[in-house]
Structure formats: C-alpha cells, structure tokens
C-alpha positions as CSV (number, residue, x, y, z in Angstrom):
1,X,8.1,3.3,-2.8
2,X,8.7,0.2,-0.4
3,X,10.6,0.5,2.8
4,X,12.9,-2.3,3.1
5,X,14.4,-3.9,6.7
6,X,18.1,-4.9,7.1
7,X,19.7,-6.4,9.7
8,X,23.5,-7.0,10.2
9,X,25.1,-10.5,10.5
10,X,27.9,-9.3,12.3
11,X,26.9,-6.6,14.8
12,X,23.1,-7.0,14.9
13,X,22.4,-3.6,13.5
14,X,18.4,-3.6,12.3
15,X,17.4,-0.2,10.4
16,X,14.3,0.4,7.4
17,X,15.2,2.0,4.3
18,X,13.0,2.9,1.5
19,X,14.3,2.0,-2.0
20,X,12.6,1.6,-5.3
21,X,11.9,-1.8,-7.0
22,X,14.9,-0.8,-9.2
23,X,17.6,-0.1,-6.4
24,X,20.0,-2.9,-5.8
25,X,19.4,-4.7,-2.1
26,X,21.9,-3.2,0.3
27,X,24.6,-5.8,0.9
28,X,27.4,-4.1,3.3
29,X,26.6,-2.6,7.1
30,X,27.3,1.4,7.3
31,X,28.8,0.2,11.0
32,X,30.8,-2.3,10.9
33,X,31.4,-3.3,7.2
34,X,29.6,-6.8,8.1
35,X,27.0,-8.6,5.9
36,X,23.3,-7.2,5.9
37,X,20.4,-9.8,5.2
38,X,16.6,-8.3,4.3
39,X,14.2,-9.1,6.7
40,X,10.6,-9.5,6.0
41,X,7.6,-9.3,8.2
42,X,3.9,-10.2,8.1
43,X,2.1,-7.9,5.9
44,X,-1.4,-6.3,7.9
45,X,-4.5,-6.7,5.5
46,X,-7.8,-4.9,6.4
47,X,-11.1,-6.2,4.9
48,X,-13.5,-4.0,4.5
49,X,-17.0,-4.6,3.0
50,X,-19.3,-7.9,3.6
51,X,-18.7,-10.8,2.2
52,X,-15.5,-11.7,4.1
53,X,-16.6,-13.8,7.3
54,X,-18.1,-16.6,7.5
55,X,-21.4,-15.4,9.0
56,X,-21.4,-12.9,6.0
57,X,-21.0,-15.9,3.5
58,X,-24.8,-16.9,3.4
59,X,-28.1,-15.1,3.9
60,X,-30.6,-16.7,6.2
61,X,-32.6,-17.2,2.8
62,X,-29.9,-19.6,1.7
63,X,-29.5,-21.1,4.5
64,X,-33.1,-22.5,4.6
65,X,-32.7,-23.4,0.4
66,X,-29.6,-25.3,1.4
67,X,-31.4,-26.9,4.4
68,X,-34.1,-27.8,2.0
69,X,-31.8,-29.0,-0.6
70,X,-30.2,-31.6,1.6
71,X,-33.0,-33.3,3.0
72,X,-34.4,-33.9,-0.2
73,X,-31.2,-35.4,-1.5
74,X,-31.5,-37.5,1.7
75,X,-35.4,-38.5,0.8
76,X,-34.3,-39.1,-2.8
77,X,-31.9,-41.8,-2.1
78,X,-33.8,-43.5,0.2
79,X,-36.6,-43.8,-2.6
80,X,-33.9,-44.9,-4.7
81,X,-33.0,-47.2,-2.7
82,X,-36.3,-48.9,-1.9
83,X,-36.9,-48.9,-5.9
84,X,-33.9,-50.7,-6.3
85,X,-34.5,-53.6,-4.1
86,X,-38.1,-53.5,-5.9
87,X,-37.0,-54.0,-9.2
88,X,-35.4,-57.6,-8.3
89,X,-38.6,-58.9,-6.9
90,X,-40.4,-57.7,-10.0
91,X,-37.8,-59.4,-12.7
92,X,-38.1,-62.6,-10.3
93,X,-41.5,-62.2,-10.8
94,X,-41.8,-62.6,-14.8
C-alpha cells in the first residue's frame, strides 16, 4: 500500500499516511480542523542493467559501422552531384 503526505492549510501540519488506492483522500486536519492538501514528491528510480547511459547505448563495433555509414552517404552525394551537372553537358551535347 502507498503512503500518502498531507499538509495543513491552516496550521502547517505535514504527516505520511498509508492508505489503499480505495481509501478516500483525507480532507480535515486531526489538529486544528483546517483543510489538508496531498503533497507529492519526486519519485527515486534506480536503473540497473546496461543499456541505460549513453556510453552503454552503442558498442565500439557500431560505432565504427555508423562512422562508415556516414562518410559514404557523404561520398554518395557528391558523386551524385557531379553526375548531375554531367548529364546537362551530355543532353547539350546531342
């Protein structure tokens, strides 16, 4: 089961409860009869395992493939390129 924080409006009371999802949200202070409001708070996460940083993300292997994989995208539109300002000539040509 959860455990839930309130806090008073009224006389700044703070205290945790656990309730079930079910239970109703507490609305009155046991102090002062005042209004309580839920407080919520950053939730801690652990990660455990590989996988989760950025120096886990890629093997050195893949780092070379994807090295290799960008410079000939780079060569290929450069020969692209020069075939395109090729085929002008050639039509001009006939």
């Amino acid at each position: 089961m959860p455990t839930y924080s309130y806090a008073c409006t009224e006389c700044d009371n703070r205290f945790d409860i656990v309730q079930s999802f079910s239970d109703d949200t507490l609305t009155v202070c046991d102090d002062c009869n005042g209004k309580l409001r839920k407080l919520f708070n950053s939730v801690g996460i652990v990660f455990k395992g590989s996988g989760f940083y950025r120096t886990d993300s890629r093997s050195s292997k893949a780092d070379t493939i994807a090295k290799s994989d960008s410079s000939t995208s780079t060569s290929t539109t450069s020969t692209s390129t020069s075939t395109a300002s090729s085929t002008p000539a050639a039509s001009t040509a006939s």
